[in-house]
N, C-alpha and C positions, 0 to 999 in steps of 0.2 A: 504494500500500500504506500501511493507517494503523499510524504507529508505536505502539510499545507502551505504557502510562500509562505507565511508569518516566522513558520518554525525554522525555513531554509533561509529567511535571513536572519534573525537573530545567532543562530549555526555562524551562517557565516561573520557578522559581524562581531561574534568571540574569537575568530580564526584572522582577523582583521584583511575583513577583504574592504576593500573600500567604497564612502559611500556614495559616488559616482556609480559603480555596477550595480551597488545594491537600488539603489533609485530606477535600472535597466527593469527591476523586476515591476512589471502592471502594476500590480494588486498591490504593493506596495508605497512603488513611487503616488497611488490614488490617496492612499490613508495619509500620506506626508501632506496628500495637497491640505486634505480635511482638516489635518490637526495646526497647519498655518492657518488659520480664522480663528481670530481672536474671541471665541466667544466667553467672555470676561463675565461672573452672571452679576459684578458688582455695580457693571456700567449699564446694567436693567436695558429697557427698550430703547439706550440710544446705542447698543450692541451690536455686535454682527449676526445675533440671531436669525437675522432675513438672507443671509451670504449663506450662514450656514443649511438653511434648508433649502436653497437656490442649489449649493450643490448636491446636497443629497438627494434631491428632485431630479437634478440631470443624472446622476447616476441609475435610478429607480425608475425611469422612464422607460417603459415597455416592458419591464419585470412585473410590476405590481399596480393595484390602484393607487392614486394619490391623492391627499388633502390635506389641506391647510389649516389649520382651525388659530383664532389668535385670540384665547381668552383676555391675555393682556396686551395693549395696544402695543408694536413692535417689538412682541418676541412671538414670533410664530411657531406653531408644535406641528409637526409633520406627521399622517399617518399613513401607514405603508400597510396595504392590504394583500396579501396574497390568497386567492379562495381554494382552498380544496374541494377535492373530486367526490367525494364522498361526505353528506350532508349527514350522517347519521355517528361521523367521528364529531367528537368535541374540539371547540378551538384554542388555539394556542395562544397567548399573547405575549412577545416580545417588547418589554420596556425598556428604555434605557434614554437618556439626557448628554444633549451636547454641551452643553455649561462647563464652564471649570473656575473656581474660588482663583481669587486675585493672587497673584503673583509677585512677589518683591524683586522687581530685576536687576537689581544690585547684589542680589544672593545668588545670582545664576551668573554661571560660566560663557551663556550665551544666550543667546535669545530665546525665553521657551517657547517663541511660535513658530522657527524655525525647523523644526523639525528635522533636527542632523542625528545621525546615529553619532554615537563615542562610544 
């Protein structure tokens, strides 16, 4: 069974391949774009919450249903539908939040929206 890009870069970047090829990989170089948007949850709706789900909407375009719901003005909540084939299983729900707690960047080595492997 071949592991997953996640696994084969981390692999590789303990063996220090560099992060030039490792960027070569899809599925990864995608998750580096994602984690450069700043979604700060302290700067509330004047955020990048609407970038963030701009791109995860272009990724999720023609996999699944999409919507948008904005309980609160300029942070938008993205939902991702996939329907199964059979109506007689129960549904699954995947949660999960693109937000991340403020950062002190005078405590970091480098930018953390940059997204570098070390």
């Amino acid at each position: 069974r071949k592991n997953p890009p996640y696994l084969y870069a981390i692999t590789m970047a303990d063996q220090g391949v560099s992060d030039e090829k490792l960027g070569a990989i899809p599925e990864i170089e995608r998750f580096r774009e994602f984690l450069r948007i700043p979604t700060v949850s302290a700067n509330g709706p004047k955020g990048s919450y609407a970038k963030a789900v701009d791109y995860l909407s272009n990724m999720l375009k023609g996999i699944c249903e999409l919507k948008t719901v904005e309980c609160v003005k300029g942070k938008p909540i993205l939902v991702a539908t996939v329907k199964g084939t059979n109506p007689k299983l129960p549904s699954v729900v995947l949660n999960c939040h693109y937000d991340v707690v403020p950062c002190v960047k005078d405590q970091w080595n480098c930018d953390p929206f940059e997204a570098i492997l070390k």
